[in-house]
C-alpha positions in Angstrom: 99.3 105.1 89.1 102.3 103.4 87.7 100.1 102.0 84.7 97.9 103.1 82.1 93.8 101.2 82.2 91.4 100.9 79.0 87.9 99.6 79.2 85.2 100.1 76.9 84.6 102.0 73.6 86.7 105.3 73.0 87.9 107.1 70.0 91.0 106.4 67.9 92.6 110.1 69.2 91.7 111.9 72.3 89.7 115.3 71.5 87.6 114.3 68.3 84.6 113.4 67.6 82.9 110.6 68.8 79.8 109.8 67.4 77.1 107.1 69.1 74.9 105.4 66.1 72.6 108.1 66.1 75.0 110.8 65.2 75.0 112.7 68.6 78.2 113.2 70.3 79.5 111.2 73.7 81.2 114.0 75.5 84.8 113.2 76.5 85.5 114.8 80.0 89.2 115.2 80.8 90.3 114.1 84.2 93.6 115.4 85.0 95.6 116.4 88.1 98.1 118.9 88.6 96.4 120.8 85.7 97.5 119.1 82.3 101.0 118.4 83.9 100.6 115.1 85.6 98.9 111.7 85.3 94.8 111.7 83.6 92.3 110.1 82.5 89.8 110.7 79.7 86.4 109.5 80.2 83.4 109.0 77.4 80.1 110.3 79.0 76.7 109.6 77.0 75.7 113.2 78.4 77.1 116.0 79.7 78.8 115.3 83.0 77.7 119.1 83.9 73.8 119.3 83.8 72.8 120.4 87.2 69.2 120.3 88.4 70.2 122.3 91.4 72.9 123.1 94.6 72.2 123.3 98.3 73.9 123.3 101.3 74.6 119.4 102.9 75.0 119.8 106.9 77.7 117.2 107.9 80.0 117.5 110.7 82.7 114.8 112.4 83.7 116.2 115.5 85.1 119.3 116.7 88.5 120.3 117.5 89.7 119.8 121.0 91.7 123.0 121.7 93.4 122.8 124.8 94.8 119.0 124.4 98.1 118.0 125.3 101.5 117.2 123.5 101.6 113.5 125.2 101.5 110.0 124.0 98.2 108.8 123.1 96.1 105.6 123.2 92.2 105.6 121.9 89.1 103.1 121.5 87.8 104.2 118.4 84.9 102.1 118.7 84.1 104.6 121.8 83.0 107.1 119.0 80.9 105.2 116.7 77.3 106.3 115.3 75.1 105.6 112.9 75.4 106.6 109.2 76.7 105.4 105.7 80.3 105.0 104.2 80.8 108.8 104.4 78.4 110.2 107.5 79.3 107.7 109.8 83.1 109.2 109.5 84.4 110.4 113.1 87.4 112.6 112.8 90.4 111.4 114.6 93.5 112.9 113.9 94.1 116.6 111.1 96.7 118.6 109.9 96.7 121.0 106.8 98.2 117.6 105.3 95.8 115.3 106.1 92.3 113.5 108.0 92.3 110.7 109.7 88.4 109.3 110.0 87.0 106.0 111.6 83.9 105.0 110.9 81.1 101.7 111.7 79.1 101.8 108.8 75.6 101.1 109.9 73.5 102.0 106.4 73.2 102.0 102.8 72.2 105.4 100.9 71.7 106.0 97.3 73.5 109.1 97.4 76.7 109.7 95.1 79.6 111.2 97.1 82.5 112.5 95.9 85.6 114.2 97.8 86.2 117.5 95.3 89.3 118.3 97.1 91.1 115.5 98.6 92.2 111.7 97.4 90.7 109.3 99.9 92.8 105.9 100.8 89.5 103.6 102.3 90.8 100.9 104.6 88.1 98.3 104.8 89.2 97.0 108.2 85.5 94.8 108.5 83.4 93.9 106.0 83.0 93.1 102.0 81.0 95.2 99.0 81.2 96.9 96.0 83.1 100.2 95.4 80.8 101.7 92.5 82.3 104.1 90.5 82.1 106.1 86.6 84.9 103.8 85.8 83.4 100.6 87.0 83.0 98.3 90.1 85.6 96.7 92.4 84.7 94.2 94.4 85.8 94.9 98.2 87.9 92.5 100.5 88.2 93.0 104.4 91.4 94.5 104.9 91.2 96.4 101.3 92.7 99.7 100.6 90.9 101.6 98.3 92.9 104.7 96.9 90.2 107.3 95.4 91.3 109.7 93.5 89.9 113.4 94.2 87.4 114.2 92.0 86.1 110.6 91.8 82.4 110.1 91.7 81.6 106.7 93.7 79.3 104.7 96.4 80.7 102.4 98.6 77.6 99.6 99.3 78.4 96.6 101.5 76.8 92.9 101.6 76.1 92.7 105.3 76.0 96.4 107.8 76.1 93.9 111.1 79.7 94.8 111.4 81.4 97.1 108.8 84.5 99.3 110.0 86.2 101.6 108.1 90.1 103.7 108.5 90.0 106.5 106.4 92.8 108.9 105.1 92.7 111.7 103.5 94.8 113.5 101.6 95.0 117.1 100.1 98.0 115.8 98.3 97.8 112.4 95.5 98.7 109.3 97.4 101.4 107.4 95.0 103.1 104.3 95.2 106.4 105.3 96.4 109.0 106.1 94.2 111.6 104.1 95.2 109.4 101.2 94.7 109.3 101.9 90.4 111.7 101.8 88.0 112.6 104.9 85.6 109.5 103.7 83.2 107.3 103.1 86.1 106.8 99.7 86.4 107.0 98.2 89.9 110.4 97.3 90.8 111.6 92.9 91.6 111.9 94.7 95.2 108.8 96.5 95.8 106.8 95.0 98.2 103.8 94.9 95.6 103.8 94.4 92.2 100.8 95.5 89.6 98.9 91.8 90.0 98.2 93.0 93.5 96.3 96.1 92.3 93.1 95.8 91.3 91.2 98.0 89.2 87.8 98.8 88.2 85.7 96.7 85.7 83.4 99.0 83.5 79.5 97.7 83.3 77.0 99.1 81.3 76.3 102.8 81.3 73.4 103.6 83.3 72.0 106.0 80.8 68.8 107.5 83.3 67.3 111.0 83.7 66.3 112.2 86.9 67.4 113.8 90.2 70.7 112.1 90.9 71.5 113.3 94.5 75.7 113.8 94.6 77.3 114.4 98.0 80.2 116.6 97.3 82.9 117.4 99.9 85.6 120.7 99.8 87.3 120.6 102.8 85.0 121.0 105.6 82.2 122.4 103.9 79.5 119.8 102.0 77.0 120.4 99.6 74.0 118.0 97.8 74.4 118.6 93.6 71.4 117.0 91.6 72.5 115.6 88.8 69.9 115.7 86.0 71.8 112.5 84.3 72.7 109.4 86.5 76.9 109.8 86.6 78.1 106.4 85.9 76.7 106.4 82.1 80.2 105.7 80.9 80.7 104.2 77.2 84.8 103.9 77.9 87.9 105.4 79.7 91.6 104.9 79.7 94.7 106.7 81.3 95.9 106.4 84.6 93.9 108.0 86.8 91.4 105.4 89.0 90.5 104.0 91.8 91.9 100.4 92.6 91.9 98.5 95.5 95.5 96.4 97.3 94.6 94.0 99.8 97.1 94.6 103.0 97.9 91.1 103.2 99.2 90.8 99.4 102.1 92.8 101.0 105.7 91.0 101.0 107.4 92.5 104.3 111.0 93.2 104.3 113.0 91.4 106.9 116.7 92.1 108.6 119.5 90.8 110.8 118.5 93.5 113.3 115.3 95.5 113.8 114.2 97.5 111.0 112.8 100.9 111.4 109.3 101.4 110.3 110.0 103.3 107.3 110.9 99.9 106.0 107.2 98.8 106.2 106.5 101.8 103.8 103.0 101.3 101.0 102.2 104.4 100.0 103.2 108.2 99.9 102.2 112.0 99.9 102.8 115.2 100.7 104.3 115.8 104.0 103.1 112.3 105.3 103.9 108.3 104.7 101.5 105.5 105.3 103.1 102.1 106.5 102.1 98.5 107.0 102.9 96.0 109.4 101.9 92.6 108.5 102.9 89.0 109.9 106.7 88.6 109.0 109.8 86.7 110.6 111.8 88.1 113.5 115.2 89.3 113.5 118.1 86.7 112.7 121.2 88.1 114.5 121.8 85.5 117.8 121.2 88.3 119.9 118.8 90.4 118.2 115.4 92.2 120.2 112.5 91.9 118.3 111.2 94.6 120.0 111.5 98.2 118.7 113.9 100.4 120.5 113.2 103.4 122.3 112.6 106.5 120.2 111.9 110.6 120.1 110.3 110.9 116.5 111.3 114.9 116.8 110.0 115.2 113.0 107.1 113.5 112.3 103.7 112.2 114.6 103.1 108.5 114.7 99.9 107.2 114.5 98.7 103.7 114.3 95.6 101.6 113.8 95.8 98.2 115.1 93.6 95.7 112.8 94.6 92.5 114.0 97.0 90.2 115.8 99.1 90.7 119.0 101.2 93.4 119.1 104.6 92.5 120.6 105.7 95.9 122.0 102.6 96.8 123.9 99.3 94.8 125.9 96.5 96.2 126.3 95.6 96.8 122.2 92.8 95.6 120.4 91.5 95.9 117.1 90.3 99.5 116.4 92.6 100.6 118.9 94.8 104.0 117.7 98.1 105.1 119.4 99.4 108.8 118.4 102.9 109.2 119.6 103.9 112.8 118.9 107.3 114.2 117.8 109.5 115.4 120.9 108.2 112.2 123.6 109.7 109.7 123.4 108.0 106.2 123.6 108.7 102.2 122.7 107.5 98.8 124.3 106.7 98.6 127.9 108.6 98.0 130.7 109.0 93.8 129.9 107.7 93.6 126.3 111.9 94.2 125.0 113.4 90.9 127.5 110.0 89.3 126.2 110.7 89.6 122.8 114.3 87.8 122.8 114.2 85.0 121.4 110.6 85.3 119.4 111.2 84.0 115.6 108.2 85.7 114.2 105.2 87.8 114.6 101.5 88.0 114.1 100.2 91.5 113.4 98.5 93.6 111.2 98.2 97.3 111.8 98.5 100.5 109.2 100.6 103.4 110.3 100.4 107.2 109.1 103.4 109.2 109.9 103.2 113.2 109.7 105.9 115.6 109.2 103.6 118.1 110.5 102.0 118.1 114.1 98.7 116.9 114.2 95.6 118.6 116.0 93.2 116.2 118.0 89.5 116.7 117.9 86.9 116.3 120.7 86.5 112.5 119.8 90.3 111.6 121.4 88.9 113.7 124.5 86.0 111.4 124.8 87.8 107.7 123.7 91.4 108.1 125.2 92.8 105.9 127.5 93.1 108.2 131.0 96.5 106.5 132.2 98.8 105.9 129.0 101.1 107.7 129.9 101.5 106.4 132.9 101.7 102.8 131.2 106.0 102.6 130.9 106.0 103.0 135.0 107.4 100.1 136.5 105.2 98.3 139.9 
């Protein structure tokens, strides 16, 4: 994070004692990334974070890999592949590398269950409906069209007001997700020509420690593999924290899109980074303003990266036949762009109504069994001409 949070009570120095009235101790749990080399947080417990009552296996699966798919273009109803389950078992695998997972989700049900992803950060698009992201540092309230960036390592629940119709986009990474670098200056503040500055991020709001002893059930994911820790104290019994390490929410439409004479490629709609991967935005924005300009993106091979897209809302001038929950995957070495009629149809257009987030991979990605079972048969056949 490009700026440093403090909320609640913490010492005058990190690493000393830190008495409650008492006498006991709070016990100050450091959490860092990268080691001690990189960005952390220090976090002021009432007990120890690492009583354990007990560890067991937690059988969770999100779909199988489809081995024998195709390198093609790629359109998908991920609505096709929705079940029942909570903010973390509803999840339906989608897209994987060794980089990244890309999840969709309806979110049917509450649990009580902590979850936390022990090896990967999670960016949480909230694509329908509105909650409370619950975490040791404090709540966030939710927004449709959120992202939540969770760190790895991050304790939280993720309860919503209404489960009629909650849809989620999840990525995650096995590297941190940053604000791009290009977007801060040499101290790290946001730059005049980010698309974002810090009063778009929100952060979380520390409430009372929940000081409780019982069997705290706690979800924890590495990699594929879950297991169910209970927790003799309830986790989020936080007196204080600061650093820079947190979750925080950015709503996708406090984003200020760039706009040129000519088309702009979509690395110009870039929000966040990672390793080996980008994620991209395209919100409502004004057209092109050369006389002759096409609105339209022009034809391209991406022969480094695979495009994906998730199409949240609008109507998306390149392409009919999209709705929202809709993803495309347009892998490197086919080409693809609009079809045959959408670039003389965009001519003249002055602006644009769309809202979709894009993940671009510098790696191929592998499909799993749910792109089998959701994909649109004839895609490729969709740039023939009657």
């Amino acid at each position: 994070m490009p700026f440093y949070v403090k909320q609640g009570q913490i010492p005058h120095k990190r690493h000393i004692a830190f008495e409650k009235e008492n006498g006991e101790l709070y016990r100050e749990e450091l959490f860092s990334t990268h080691g001690f080399s990189n960005i952390y947080s220090n976090k002021y417990h009432h007990n120890m974070p690492t009583k354990t009552l007990d560890v067991a296996l937690y059988n969770l699966s999100h779909g199988a890999n489809w081995e024998d798919s195709l390198v093609q273009n790629y359109k998908l109803d991920s609505r096709d592949a929705d079940r029942e389950g909570n903010f973390f078992s509803a999840r339906n695998k989608i897209f994987y590398n060794n980089d990244l997972a890309l999840y969709t989700a309806k979110v049917t049900t509450n649990t009580d269950e902590f979850y936390r992803n022990a090896y990967a950060d999670e960016v949480v698009f909230v694509h329908e409906g509105e909650g409370t992201l619950y975490s040791e540092y404090g709540t966030i309230k939710v927004q449709k069209w959120d992202y939540l960036v969770i760190p790895r390592g991050t304790t939280y629940q993720l309860k919503f007001n209404d489960y009629s119709n909650v849809r989620l986009f999840v990525i995650e990474s096995f590297s941190m997700v940053e604000v791009p670098k290009h977007f801060r200056n040499e101290y790290g503040q946001l730059l005049e020509s980010a698309p974002y500055c810090e009063r778009d991020l929100r952060v979380p709001t520390l409430q009372d420690a929940v000081v409780e002893r019982g069997a705290f059930p706690l979800v924890c994911k590495f990699g594929d593999k879950y297991q169910l820790t209970t927790l003799e104290w309830h986790p989020f019994d936080l007196v204080g924290w600061d650093g820079c390490v947190y979750p925080w929410a950015f709503n996708i439409t406090e984003y200020a899109p760039k706009v040129g004479k000519i088309h702009l490629p979509p690395s110009d709609h870039l929000v966040f980074t990672a390793h080996n991967f980008v994620i991209c935005n395209f919100v409502p924005r004004p057209y092109d303003f050369h006389p002759k300009s096409i609105p339209a993106p022009y034809y391209h091979n991406n022969i480094d990266s695979d495009e994906v897209l998730y199409y949240v809302d609008g109507d998306f001038m390149s392409r009919t036949g999209i709705e929202a929950g809709y993803m495309t995957l347009h892998q490197k070495g086919v080409a693809h762009g609009p079809q045959p009629g959408r670039t003389e149809a965009s001519i003249g257009k002055k602006e644009t109504y769309e809202y979709a987030v894009m993940v671009d991979t510098f790696a191929p990605l592998k499909l799993t069994e749910h792109v089998q079972n959701c994909m649109s048969k004839d895609y490729n056949r969709s740039w023939l001409e009657d």
